[in-house]
Z-matrix of the N, CA and C atoms (Angstrom, degrees):
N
C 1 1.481
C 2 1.521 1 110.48
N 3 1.168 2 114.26 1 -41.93
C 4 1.679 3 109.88 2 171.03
C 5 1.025 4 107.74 3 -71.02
N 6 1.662 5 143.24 4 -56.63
C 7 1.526 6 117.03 5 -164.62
C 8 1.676 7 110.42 6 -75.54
N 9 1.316 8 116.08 7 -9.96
C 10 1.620 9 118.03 8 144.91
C 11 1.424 10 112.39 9 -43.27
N 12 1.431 11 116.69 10 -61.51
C 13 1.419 12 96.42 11 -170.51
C 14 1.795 13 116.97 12 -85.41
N 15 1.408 14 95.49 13 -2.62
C 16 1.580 15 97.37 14 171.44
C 17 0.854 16 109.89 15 -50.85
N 18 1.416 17 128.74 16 -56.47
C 19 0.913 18 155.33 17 -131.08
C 20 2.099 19 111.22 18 -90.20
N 21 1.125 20 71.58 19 -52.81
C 22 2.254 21 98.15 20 173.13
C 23 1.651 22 92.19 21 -66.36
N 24 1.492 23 125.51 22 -21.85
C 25 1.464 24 95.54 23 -173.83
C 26 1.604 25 92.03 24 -119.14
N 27 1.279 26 132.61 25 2.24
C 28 1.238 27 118.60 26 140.24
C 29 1.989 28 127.90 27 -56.54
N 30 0.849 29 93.20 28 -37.81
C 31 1.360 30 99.08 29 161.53
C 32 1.062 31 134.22 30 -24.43
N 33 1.705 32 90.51 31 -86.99
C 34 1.248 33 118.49 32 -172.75
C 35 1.664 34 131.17 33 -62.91
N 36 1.637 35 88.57 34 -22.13
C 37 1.610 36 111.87 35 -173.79
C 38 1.757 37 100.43 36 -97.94
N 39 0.833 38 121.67 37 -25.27
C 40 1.474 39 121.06 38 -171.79
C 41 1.998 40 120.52 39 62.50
N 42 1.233 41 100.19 40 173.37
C 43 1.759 42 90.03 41 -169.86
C 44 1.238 43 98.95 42 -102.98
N 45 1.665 44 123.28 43 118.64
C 46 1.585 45 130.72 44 -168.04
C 47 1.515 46 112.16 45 -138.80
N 48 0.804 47 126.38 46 141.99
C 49 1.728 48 142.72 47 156.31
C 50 1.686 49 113.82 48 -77.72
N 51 1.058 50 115.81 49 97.80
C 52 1.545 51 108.49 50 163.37
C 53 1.231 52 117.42 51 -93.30
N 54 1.573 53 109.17 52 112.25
C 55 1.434 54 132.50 53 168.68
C 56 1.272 55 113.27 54 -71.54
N 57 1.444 56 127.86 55 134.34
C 58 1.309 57 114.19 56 170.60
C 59 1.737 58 104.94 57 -109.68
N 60 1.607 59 109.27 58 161.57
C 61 1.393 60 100.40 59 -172.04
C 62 1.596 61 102.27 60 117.29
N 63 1.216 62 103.79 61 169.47
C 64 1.870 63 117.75 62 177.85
C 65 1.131 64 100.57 63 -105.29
N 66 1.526 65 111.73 64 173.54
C 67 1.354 66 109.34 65 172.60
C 68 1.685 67 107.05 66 -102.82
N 69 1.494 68 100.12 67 153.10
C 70 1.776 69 100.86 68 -149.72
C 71 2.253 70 83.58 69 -102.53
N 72 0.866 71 117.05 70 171.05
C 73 1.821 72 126.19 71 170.94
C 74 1.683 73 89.61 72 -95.66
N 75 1.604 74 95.42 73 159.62
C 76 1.884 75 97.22 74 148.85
C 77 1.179 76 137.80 75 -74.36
N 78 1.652 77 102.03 76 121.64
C 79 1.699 78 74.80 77 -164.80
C 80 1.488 79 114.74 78 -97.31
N 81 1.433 80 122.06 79 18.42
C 82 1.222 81 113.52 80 169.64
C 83 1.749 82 92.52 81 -91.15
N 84 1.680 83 109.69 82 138.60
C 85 1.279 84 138.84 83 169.91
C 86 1.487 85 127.80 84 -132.10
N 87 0.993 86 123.90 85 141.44
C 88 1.515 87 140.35 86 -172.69
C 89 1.439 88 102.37 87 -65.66
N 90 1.857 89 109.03 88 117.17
C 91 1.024 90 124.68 89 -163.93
C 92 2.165 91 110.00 90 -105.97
N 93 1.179 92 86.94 91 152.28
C 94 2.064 93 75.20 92 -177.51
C 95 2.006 94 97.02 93 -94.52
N 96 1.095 95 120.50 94 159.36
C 97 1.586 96 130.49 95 169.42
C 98 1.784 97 92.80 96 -171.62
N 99 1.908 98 80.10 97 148.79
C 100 1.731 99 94.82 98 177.90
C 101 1.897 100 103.80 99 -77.68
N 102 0.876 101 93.82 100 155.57
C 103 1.834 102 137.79 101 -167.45
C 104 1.623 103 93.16 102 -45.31
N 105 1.372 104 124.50 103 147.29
C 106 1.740 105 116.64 104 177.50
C 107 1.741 106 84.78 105 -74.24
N 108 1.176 107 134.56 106 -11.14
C 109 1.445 108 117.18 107 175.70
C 110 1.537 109 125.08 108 -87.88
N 111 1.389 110 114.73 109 -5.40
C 112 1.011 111 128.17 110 169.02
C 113 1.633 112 115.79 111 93.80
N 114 1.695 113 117.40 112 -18.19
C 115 1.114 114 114.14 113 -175.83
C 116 1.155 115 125.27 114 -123.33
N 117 1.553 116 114.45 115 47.04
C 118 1.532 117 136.54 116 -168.46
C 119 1.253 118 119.29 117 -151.59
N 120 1.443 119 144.86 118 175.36
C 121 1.363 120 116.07 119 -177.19
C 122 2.198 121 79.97 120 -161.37
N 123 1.427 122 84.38 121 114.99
C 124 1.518 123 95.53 122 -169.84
C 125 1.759 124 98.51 123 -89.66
N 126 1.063 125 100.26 124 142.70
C 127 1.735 126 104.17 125 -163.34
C 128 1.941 127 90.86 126 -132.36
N 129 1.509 128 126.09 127 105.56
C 130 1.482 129 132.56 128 -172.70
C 131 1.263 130 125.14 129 121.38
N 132 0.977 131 121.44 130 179.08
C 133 1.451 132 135.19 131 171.49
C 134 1.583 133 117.12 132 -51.11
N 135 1.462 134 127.14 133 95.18
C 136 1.539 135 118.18 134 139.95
C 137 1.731 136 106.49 135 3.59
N 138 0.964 137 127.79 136 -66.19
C 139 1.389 138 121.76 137 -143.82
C 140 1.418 139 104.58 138 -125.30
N 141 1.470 140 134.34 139 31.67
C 142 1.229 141 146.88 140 164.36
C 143 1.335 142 110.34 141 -70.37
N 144 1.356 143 129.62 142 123.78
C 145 1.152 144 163.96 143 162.08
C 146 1.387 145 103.84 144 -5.04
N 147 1.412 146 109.63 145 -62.05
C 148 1.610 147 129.53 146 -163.72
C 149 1.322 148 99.92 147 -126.39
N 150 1.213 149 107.14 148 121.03
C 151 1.571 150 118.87 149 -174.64
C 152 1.516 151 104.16 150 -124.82
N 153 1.229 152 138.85 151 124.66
C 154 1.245 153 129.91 152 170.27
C 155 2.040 154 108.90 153 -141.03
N 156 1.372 155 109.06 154 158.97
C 157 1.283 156 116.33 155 177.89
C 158 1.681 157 114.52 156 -115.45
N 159 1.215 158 120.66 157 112.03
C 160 1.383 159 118.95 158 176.35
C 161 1.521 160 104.71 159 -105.19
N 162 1.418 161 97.74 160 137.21
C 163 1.377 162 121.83 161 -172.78
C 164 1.839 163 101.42 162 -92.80
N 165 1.092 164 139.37 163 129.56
C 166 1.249 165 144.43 164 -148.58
C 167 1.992 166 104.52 165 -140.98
N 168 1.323 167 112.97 166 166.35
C 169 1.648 168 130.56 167 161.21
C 170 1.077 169 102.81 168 -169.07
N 171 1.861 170 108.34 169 111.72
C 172 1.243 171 121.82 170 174.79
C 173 1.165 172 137.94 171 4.72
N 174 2.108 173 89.01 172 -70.40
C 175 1.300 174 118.40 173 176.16
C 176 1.821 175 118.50 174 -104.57
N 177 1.131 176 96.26 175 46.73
C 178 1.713 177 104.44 176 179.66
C 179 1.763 178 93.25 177 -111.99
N 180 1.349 179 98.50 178 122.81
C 181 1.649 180 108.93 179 -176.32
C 182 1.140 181 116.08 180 -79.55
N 183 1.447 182 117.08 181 -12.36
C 184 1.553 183 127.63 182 170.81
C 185 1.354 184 113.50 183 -67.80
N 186 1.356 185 106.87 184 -49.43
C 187 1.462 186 127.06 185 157.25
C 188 1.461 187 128.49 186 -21.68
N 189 1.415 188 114.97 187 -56.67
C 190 1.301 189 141.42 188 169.42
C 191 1.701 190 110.87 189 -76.60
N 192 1.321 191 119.52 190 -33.85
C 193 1.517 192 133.43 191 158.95
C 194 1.408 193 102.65 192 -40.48
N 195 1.321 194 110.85 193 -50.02
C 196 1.744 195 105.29 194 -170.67
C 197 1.411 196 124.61 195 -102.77
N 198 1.267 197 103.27 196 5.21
C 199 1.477 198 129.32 197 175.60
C 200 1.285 199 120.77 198 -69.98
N 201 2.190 200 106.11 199 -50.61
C 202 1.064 201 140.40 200 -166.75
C 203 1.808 202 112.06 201 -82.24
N 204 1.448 203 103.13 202 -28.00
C 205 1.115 204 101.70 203 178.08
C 206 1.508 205 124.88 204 -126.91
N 207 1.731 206 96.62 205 13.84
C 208 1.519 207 96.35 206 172.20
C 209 1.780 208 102.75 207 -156.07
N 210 1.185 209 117.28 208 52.47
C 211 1.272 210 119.79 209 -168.25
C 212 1.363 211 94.90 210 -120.06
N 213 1.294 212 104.79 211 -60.98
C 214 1.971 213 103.60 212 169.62
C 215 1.656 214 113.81 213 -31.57
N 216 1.097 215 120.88 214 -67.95
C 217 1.352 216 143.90 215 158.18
C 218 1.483 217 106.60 216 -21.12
N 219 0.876 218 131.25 217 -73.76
C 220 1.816 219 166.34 218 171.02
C 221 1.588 220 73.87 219 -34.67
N 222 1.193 221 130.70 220 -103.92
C 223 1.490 222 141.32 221 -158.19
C 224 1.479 223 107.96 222 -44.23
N 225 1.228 224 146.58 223 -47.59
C 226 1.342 225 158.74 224 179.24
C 227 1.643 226 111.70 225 -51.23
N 228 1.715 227 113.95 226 -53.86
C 229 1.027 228 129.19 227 177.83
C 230 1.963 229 104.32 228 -73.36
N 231 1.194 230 101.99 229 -37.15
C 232 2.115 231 96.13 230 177.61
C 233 1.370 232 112.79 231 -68.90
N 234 2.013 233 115.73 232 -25.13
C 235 1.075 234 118.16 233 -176.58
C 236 1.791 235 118.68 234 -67.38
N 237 1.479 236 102.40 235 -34.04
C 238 1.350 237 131.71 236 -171.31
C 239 1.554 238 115.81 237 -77.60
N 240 1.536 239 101.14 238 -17.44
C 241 1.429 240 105.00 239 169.53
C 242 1.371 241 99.88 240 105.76
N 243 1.824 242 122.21 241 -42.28
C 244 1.108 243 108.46 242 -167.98
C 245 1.218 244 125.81 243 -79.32
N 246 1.141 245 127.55 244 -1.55
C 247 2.204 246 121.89 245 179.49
C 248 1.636 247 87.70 246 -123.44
N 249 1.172 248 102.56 247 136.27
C 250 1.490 249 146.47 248 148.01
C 251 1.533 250 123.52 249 -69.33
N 252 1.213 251 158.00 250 113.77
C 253 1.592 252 153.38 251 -155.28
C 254 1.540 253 96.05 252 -133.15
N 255 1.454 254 121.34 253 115.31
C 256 1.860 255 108.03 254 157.00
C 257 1.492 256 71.73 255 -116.84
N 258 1.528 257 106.57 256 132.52
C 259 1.557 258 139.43 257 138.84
C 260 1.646 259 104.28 258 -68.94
N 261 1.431 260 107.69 259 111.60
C 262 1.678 261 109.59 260 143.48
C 263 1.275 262 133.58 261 -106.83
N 264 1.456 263 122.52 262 95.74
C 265 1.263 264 116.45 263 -164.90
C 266 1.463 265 121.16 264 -71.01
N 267 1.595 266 128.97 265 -177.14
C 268 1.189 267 130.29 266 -156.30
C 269 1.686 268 99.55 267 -169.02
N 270 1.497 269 108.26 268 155.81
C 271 1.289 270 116.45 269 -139.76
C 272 1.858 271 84.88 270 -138.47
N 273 0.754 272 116.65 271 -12.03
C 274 1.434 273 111.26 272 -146.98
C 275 1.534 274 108.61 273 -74.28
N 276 1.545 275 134.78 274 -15.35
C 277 1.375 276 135.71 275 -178.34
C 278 1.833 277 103.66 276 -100.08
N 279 1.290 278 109.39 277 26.18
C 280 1.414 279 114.49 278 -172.32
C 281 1.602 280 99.40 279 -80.65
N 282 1.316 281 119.49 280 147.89
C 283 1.381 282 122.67 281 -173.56
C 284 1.707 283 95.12 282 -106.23
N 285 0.973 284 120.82 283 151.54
C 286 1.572 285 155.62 284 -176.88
C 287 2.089 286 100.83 285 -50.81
N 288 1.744 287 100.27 286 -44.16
C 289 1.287 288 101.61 287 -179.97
C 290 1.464 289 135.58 288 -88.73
N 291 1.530 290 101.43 289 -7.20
C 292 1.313 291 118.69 290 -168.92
C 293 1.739 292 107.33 291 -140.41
N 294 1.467 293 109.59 292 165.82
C 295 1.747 294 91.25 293 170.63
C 296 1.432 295 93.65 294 -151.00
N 297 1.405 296 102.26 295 81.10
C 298 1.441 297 129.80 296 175.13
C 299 1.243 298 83.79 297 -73.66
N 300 1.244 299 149.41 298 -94.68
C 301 1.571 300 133.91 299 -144.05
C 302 1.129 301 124.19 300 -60.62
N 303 1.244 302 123.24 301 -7.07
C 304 1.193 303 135.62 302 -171.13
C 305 1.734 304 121.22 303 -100.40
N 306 1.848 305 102.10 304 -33.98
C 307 1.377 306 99.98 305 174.47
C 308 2.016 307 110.80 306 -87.69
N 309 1.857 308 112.12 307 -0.87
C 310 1.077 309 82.17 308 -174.47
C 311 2.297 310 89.15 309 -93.22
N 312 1.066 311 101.31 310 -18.74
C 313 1.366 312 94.21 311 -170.96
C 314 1.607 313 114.41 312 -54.76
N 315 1.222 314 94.05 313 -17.75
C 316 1.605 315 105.02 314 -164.95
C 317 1.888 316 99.19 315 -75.92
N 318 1.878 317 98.09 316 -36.74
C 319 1.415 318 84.66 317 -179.21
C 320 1.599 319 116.95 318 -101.59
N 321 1.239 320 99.11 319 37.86
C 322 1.253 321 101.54 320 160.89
C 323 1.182 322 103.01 321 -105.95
N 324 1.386 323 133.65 322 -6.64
C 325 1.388 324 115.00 323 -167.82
C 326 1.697 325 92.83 324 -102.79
N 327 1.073 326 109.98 325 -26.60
C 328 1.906 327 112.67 326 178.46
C 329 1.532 328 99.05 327 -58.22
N 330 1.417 329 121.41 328 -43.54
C 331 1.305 330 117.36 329 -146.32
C 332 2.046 331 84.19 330 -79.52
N 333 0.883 332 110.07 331 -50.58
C 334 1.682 333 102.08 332 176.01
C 335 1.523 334 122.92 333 -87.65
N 336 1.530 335 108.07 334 15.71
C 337 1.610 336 85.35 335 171.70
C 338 1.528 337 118.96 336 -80.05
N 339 1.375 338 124.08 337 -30.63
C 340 1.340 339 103.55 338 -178.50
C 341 1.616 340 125.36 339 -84.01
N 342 1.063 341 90.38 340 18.35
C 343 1.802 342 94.27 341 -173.60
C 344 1.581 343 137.15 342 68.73
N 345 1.370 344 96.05 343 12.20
C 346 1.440 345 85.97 344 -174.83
C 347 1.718 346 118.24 345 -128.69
N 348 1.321 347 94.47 346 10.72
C 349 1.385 348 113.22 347 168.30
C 350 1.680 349 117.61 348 -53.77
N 351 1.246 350 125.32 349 124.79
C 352 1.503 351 109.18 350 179.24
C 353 1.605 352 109.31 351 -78.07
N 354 1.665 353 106.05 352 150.32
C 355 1.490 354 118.57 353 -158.24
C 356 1.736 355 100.52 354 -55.05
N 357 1.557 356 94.74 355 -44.60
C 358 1.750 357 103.27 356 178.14
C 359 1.038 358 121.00 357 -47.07
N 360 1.272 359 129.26 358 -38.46
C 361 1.593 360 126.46 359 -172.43
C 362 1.025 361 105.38 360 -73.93
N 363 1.633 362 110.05 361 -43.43
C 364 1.691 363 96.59 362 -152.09
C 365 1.812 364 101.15 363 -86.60
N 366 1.632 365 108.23 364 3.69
C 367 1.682 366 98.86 365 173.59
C 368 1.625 367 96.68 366 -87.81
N 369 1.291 368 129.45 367 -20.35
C 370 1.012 369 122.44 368 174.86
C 371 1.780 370 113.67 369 -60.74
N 372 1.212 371 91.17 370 -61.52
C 373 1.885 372 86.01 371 169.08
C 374 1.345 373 139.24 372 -55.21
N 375 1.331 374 91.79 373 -22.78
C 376 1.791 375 114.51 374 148.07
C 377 1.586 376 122.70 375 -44.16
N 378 1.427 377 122.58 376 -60.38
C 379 0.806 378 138.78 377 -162.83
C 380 1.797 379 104.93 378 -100.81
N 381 1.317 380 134.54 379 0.66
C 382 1.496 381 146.11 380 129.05
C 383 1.029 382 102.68 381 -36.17
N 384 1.471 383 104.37 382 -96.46
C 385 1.379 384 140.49 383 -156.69
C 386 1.777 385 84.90 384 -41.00
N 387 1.002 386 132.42 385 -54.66
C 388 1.927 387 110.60 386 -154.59
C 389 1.460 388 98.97 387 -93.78
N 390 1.358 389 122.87 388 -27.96
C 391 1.800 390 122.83 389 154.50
C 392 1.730 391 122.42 390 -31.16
N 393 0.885 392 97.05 391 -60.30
C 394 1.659 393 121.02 392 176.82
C 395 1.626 394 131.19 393 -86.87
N 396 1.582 395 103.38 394 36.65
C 397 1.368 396 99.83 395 -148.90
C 398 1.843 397 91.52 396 -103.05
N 399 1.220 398 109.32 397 167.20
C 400 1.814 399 110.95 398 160.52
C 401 1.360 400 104.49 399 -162.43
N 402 1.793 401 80.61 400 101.82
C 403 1.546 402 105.86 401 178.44
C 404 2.056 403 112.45 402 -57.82
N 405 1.546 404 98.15 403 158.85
C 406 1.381 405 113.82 404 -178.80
C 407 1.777 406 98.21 405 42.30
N 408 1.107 407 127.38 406 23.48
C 409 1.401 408 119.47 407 150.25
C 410 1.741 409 122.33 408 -107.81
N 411 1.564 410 120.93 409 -150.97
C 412 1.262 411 111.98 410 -167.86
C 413 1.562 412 96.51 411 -98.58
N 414 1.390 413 109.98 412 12.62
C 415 1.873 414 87.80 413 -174.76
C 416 1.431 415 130.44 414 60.97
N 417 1.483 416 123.80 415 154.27
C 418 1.110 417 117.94 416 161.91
C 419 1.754 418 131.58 417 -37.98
N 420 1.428 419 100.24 418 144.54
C 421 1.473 420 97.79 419 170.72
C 422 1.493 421 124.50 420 -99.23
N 423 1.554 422 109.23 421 158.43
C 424 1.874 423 96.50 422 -155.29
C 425 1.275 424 121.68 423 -66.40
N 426 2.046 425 121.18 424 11.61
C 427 1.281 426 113.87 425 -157.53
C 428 1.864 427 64.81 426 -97.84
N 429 1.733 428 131.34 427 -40.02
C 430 1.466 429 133.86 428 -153.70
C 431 1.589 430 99.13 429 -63.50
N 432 1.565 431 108.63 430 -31.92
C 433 1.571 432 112.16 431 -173.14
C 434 1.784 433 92.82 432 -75.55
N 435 0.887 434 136.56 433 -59.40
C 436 1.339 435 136.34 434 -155.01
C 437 1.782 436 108.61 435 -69.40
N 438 1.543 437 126.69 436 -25.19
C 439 0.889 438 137.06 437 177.77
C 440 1.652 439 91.49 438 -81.76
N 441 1.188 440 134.60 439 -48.05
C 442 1.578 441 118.23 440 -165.76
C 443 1.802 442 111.16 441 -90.87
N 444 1.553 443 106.56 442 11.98
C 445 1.338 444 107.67 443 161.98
C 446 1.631 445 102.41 444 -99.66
N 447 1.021 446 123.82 445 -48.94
C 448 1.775 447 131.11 446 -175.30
C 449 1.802 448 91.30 447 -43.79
N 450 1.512 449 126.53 448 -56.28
C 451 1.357 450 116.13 449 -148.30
C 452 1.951 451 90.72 450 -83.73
N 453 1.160 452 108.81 451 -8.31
C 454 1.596 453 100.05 452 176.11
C 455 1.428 454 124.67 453 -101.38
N 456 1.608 455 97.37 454 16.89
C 457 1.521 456 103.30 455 -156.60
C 458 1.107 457 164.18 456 138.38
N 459 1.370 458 97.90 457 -57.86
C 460 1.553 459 114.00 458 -179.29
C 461 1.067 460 124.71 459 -69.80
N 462 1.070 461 119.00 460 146.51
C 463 1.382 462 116.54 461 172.48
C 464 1.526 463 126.51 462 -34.54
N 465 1.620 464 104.48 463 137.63
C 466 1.456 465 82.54 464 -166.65
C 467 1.663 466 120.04 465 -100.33
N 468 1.278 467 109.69 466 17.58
C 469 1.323 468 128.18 467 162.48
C 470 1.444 469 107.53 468 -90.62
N 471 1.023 470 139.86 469 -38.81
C 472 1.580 471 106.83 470 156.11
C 473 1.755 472 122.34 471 -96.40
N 474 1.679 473 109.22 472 9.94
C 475 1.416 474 101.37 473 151.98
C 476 1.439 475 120.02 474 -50.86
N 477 1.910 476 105.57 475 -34.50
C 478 1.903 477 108.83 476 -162.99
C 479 1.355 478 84.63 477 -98.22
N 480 1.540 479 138.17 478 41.66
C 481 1.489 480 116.73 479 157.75
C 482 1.382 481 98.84 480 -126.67
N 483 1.115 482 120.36 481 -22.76
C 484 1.576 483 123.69 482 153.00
C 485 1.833 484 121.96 483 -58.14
N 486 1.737 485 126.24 484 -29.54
C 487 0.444 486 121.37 485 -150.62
C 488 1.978 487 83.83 486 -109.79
N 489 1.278 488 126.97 487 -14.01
C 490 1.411 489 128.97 488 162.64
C 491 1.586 490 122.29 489 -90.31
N 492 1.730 491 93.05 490 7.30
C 493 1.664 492 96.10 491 170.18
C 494 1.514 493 123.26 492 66.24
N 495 2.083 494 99.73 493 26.64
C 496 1.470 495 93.84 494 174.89
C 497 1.733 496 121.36 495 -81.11
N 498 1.881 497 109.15 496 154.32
C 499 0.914 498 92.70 497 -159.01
C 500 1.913 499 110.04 498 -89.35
N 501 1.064 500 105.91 499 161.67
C 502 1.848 501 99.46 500 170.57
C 503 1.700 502 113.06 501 -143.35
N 504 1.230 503 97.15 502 6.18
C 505 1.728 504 90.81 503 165.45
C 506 1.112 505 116.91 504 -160.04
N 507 1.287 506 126.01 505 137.84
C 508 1.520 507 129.23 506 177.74
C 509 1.492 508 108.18 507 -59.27
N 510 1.677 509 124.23 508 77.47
C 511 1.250 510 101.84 509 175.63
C 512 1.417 511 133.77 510 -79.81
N 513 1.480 512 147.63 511 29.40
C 514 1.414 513 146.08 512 109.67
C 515 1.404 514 108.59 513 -34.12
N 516 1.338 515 141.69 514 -60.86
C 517 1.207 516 144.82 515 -148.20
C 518 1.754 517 111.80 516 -95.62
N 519 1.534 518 88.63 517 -25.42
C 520 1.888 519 101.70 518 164.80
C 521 1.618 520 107.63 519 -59.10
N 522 1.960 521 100.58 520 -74.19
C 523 1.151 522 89.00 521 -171.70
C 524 1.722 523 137.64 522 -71.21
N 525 1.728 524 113.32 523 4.61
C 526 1.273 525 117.16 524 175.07
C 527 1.741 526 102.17 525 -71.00
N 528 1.004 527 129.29 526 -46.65
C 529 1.034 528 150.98 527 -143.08
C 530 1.702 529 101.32 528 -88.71
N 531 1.135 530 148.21 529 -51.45
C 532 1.153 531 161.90 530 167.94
C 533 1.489 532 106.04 531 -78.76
N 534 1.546 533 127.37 532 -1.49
C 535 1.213 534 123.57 533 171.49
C 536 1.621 535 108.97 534 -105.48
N 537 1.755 536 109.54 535 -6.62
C 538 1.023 537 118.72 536 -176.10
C 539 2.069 538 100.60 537 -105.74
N 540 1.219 539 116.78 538 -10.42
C 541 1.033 540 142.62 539 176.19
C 542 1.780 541 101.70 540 -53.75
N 543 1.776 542 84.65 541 -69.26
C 544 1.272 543 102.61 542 -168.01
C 545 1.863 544 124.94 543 -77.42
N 546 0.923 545 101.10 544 -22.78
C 547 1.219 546 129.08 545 169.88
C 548 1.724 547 100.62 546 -66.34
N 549 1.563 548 132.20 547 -27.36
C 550 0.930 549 87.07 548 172.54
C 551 1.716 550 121.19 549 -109.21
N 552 1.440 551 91.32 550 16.38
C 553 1.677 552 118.86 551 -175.29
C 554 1.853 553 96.94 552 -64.52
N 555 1.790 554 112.18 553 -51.52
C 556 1.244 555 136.18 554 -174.58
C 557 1.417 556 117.49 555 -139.86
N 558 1.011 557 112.42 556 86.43
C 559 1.898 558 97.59 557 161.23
C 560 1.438 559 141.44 558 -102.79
N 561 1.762 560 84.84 559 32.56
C 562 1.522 561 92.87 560 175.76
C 563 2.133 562 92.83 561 -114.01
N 564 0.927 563 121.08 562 -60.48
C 565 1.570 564 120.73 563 177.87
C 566 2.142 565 96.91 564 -98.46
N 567 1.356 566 87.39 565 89.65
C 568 1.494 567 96.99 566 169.49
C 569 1.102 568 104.43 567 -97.54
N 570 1.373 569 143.85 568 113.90
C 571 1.380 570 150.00 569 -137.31
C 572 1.599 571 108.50 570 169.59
N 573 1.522 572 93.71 571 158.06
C 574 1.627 573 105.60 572 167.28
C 575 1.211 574 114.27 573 -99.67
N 576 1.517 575 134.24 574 -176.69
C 577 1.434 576 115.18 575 -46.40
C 578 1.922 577 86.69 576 -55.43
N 579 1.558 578 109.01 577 164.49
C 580 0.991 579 126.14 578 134.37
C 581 1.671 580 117.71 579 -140.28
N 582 1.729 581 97.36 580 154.99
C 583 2.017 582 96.22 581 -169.62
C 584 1.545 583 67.75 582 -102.75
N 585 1.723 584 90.34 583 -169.70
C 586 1.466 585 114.20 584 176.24
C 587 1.392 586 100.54 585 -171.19
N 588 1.169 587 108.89 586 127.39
C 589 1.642 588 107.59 587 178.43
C 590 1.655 589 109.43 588 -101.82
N 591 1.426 590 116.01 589 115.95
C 592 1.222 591 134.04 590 -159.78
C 593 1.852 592 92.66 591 -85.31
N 594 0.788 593 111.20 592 -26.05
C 595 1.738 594 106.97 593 179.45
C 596 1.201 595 102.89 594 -55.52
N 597 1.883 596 108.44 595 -77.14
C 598 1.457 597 125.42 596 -173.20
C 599 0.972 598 126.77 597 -43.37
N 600 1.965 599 115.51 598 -35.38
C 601 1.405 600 136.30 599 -156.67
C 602 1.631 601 101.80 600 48.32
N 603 1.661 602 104.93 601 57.40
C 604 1.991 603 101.29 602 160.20
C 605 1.993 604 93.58 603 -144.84
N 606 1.003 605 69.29 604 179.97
C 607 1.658 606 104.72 605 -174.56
C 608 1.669 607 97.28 606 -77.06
N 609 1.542 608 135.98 607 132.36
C 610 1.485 609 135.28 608 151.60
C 611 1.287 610 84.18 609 -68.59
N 612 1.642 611 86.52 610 160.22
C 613 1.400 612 135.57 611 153.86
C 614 1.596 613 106.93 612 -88.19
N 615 1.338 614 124.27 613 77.69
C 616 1.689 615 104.53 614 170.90
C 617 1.400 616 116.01 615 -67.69
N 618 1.350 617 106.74 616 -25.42
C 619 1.856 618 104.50 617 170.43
C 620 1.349 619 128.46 618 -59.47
N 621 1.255 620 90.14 619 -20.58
C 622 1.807 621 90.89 620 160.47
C 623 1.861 622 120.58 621 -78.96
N 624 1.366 623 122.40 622 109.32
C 625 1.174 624 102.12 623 -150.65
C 626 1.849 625 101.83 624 -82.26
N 627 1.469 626 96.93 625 17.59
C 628 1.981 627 91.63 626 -177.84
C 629 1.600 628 100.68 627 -91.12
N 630 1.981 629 114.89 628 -1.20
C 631 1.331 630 93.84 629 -142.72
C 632 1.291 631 127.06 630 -68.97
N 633 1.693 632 118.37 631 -18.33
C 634 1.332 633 135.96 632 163.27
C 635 1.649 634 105.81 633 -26.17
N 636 1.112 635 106.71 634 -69.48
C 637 1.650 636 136.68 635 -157.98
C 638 1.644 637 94.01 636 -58.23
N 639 1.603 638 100.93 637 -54.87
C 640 1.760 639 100.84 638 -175.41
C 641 1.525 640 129.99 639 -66.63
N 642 1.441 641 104.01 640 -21.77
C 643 1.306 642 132.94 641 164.74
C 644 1.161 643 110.75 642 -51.11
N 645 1.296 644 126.67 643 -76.78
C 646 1.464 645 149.61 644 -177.44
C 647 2.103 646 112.76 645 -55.65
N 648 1.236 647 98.76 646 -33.93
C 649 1.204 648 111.30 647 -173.81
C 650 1.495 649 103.27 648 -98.74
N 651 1.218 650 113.29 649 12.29
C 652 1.906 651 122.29 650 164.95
C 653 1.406 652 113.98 651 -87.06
N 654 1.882 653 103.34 652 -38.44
C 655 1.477 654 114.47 653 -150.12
C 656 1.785 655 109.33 654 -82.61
């Protein structure tokens, strides 16, 4: 009769571990830092699955085309560990009177020079920055750039070095250099956006609008 009821209150109770405590997140996270080449700003994991480099211009609306419909996406997969992002920015639709491409590239490179920016934010400010853009005009100003890194994140000690216009990259020497990058990705449609999948060593298809998905579903 007792190992009957041992038994009835095994049952009923089921076989469990009580942990005491909350449950904690990971706290190691995918951090952004500029490129060992100096003119890229790798946003994820070293060792993420899917690594790719998109070639970018501030004010290239295509740019923002792929921002708008695959940046969410973009952020989800850096959070997860599995995609890797080097941004190479580009200067080249800059007008003579203004240097809109140049002051936001610059704070992309502030927002990742010290490394400790999380990868998420700063794709989030990624995906600001080309939301909010007005091409062949003067662009945001560095207090507008420094306010749309603070609400995405970043640290807010180099939000206020973005927002005092410090400098962190030679951009003449950025965009020669990442145009020679890209050029050798394509030198027949040398153009923005372009991805590049650094695993495969090929060119995306962004016209394929699954290609995010197909990418990811390779790795």
């Amino acid at each position: 009769m007792a190992l009957l009821t041992g038994l009835t209150l095994l049952t009923a109770v089921g076989c469990t571990n009580q942990i005491e405590g909350s449950a904690q997140s990971d706290p190691v996270k995918p951090l952004t830092q500029v490129s060992e080449d100096g003119f890229g700003i790798h946003a994820g994991f070293d060792d993420a699955p899917v690594q790719i480099e998109i070639f970018a211009e501030p004010q290239c609306t295509h740019c923002a085309d792929l921002q708008h419909d695959a940046g969410e996406s973009i952020r989800r997969h850096i959070a997860a560990g599995r995609l890797a992002v080097t941004y190479r920015p580009m200067t080249f639709l800059e007008m003579s009177d203004h240097t809109y491409s140049e002051r936001v590239s610059n704070a992309l490179f502030v927002a990742a020079e010290d490394g400790r920016t999380p990868a998420v934010a700063f794709q989030k400010f990624v995906e600001e920055l080309w939301a909010d853009q007005d091409p062949s005009g003067k662009g945001p100003t560095d207090d507008e750039l420094a306010e749309k890194a603070r609400a995405a994140g970043i640290p807010d000690e180099l939000a206020q070095r973005i927002a005092d216009g410090d400098a962190a990259v030679d951009a003449a020497e950025m965009d020669e250099m990442n145009y020679e990058f890209l050029y050798l990705v394509d030198p027949v449609n040398t153009g923005t956006p372009t991805v590049y999948d650094l695993v495969n060593d090929e060119k995306v298809d962004i016209y394929d609008e699954d290609w995010l998905d197909t990418l990811m579903a390779s790795s």
